[in-house]
PyMOL CGO cylinders between C-alpha atoms (Angstrom):
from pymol import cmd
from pymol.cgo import CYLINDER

trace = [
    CYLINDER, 2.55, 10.61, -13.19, 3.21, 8.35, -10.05, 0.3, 1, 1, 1, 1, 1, 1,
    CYLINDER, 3.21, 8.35, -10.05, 2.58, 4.92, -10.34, 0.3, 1, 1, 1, 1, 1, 1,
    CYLINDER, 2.58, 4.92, -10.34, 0.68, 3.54, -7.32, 0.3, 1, 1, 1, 1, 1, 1,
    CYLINDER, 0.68, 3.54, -7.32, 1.25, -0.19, -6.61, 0.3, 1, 1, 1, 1, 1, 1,
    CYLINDER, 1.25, -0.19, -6.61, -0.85, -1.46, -3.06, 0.3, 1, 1, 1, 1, 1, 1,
    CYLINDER, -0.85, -1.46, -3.06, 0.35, -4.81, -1.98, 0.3, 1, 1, 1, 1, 1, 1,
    CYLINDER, 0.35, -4.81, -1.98, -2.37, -6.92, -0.17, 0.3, 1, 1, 1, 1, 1, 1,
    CYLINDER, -2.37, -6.92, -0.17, -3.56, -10.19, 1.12, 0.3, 1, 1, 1, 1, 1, 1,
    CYLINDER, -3.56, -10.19, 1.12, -6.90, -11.44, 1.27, 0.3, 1, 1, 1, 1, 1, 1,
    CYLINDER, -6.90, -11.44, 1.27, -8.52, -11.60, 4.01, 0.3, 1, 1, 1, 1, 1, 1,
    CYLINDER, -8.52, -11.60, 4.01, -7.12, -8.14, 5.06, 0.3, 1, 1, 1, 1, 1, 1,
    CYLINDER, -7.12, -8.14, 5.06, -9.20, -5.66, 6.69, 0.3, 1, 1, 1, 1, 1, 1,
    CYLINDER, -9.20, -5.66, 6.69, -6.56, -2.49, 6.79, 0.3, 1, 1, 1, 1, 1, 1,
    CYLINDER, -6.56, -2.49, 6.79, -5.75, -3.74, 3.11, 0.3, 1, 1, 1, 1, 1, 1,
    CYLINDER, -5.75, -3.74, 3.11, -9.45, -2.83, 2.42, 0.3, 1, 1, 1, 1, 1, 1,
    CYLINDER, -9.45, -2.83, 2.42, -9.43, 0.17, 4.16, 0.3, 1, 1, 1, 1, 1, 1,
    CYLINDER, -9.43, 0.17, 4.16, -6.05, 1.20, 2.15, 0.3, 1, 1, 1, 1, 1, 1,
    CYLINDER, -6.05, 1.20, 2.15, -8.21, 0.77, -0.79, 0.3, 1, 1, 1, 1, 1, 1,
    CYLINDER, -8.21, 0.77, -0.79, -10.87, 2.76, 0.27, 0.3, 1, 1, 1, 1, 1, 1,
    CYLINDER, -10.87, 2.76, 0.27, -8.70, 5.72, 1.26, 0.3, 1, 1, 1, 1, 1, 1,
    CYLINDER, -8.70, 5.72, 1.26, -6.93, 5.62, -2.33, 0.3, 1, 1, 1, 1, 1, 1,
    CYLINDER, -6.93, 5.62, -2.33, -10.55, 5.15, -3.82, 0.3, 1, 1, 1, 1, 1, 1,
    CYLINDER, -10.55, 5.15, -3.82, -11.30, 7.86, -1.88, 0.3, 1, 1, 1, 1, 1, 1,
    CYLINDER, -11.30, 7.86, -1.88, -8.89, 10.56, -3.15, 0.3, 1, 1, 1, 1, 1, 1,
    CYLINDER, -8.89, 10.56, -3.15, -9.34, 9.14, -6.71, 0.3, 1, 1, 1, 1, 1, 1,
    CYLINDER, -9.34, 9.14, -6.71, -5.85, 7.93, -6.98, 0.3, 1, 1, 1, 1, 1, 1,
    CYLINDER, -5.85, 7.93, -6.98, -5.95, 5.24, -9.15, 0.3, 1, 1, 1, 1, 1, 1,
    CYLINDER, -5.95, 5.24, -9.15, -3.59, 2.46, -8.31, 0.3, 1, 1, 1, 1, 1, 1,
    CYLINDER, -3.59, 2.46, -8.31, -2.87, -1.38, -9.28, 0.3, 1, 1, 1, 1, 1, 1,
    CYLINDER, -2.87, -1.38, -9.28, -3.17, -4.00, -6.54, 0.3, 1, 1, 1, 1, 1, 1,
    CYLINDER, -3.17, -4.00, -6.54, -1.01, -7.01, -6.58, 0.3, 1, 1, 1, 1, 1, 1,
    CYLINDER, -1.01, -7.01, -6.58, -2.31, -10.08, -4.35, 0.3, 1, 1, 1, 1, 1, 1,
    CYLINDER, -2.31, -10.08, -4.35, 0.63, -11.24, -1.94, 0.3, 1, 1, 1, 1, 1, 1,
    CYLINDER, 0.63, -11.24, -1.94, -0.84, -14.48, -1.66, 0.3, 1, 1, 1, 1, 1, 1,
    CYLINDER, -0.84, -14.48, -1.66, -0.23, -14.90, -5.35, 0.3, 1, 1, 1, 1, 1, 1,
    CYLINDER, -0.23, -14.90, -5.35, 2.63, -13.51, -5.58, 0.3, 1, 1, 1, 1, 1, 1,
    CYLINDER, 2.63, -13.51, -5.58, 4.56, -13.43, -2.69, 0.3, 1, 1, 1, 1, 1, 1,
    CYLINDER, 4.56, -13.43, -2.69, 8.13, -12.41, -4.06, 0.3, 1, 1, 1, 1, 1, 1,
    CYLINDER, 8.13, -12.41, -4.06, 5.79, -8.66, -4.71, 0.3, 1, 1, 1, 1, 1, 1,
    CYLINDER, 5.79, -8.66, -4.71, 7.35, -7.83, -0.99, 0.3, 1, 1, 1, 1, 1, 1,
    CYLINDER, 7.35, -7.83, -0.99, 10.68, -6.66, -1.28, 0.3, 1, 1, 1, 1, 1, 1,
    CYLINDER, 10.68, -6.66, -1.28, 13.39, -8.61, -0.88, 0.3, 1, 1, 1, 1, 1, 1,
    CYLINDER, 13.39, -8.61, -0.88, 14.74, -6.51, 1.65, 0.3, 1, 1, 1, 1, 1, 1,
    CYLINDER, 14.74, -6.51, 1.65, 12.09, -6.77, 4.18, 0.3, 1, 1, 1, 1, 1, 1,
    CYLINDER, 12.09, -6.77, 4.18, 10.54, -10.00, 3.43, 0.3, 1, 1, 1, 1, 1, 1,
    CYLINDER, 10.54, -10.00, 3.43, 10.74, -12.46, 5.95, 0.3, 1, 1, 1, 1, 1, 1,
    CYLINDER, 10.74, -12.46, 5.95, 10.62, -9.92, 8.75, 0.3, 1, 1, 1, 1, 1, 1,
    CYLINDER, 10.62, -9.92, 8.75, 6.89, -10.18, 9.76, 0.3, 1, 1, 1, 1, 1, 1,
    CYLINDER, 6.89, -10.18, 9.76, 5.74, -7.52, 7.34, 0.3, 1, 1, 1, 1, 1, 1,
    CYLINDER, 5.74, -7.52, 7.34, 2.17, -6.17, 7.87, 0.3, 1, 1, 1, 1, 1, 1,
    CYLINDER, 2.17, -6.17, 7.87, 0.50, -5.25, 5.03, 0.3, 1, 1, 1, 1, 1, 1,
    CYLINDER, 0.50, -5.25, 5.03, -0.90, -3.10, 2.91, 0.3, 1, 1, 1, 1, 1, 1,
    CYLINDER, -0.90, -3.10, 2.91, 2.46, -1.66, 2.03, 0.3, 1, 1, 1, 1, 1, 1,
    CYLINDER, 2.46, -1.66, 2.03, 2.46, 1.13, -0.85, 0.3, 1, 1, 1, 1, 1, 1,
    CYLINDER, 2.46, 1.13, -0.85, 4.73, 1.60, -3.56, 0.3, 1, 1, 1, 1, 1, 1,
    CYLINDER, 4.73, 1.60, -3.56, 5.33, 4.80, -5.06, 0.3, 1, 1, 1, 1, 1, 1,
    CYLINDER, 5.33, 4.80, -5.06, 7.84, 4.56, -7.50, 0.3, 1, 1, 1, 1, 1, 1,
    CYLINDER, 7.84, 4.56, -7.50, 10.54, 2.78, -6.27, 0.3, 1, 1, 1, 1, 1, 1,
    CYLINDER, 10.54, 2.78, -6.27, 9.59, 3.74, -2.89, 0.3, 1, 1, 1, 1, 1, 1,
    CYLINDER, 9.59, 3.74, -2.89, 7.76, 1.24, -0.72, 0.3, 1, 1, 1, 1, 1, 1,
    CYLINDER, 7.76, 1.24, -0.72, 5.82, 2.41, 2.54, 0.3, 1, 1, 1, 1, 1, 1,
    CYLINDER, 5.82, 2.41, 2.54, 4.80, -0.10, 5.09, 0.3, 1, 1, 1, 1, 1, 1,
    CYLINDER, 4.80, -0.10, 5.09, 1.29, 0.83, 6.37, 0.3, 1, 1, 1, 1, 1, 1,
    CYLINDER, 1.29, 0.83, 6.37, 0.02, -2.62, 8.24, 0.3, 1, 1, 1, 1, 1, 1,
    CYLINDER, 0.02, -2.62, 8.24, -2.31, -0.71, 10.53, 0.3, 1, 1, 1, 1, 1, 1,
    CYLINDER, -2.31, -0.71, 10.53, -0.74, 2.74, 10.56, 0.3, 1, 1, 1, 1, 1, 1,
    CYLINDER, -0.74, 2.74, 10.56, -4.02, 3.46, 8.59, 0.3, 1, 1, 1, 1, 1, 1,
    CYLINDER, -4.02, 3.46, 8.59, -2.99, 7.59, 9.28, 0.3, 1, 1, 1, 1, 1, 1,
    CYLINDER, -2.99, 7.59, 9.28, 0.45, 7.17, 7.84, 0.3, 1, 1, 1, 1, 1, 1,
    CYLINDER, 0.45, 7.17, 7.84, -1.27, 6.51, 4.61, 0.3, 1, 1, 1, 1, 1, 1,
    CYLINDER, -1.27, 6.51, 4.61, -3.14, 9.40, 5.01, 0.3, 1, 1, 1, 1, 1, 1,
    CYLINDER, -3.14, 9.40, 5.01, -0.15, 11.52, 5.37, 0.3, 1, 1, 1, 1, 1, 1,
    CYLINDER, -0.15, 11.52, 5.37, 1.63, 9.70, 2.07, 0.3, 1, 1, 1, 1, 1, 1,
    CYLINDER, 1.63, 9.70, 2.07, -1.06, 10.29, 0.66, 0.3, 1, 1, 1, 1, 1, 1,
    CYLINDER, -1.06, 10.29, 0.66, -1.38, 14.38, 1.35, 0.3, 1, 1, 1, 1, 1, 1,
    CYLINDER, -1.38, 14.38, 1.35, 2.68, 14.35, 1.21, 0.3, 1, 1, 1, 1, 1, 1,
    CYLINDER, 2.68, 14.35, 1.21, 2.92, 12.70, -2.37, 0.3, 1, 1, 1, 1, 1, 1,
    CYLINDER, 2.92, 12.70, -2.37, -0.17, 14.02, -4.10, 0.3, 1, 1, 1, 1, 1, 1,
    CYLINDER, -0.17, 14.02, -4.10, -1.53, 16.97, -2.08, 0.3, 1, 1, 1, 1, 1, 1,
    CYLINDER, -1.53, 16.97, -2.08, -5.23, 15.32, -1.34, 0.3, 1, 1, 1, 1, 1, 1,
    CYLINDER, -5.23, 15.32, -1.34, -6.89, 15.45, 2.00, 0.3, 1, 1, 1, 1, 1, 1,
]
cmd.load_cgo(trace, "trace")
């Protein structure tokens, strides 16, 4: 089984609507709060004006910030929902 990490920030309004979507296609995934922890963003992008949400897959990451329809596409890609 994948394990679905969304990294967020509060105050985020395509964060929330990440959540939604995932809630949405009953994938059932762990949030971790960026503004808790903010060495969660990889270390190879961090620094470089990342939007968020970005999803983790495995060790895959996938920047979403407002590309709200990318996620969509992950989400049919990676676990055949619609």
């Amino acid at each position: 089984m994948n394990q679905i990490k969304l990294l967020t920030i509060k105050g985020c309004h395509n964060c929330e609507l990440a959540k939604e979507m995932l809630d949405r296609h009953g994938l059932i995934f762990s949030e971790i709060d960026c503004d808790q922890d903010p060495n969660a963003i990889p270390e190879s992008i961090r620094g470089n004006n990342v939007l968020l949400p970005i999803l983790k897959v495995q060790d895959n990451h996938f920047i979403i910030g407002n590309r709200l329809e990318y996620l969509q596409e992950i989400i049919q890609k990676l676990f055949g929902a619609s």
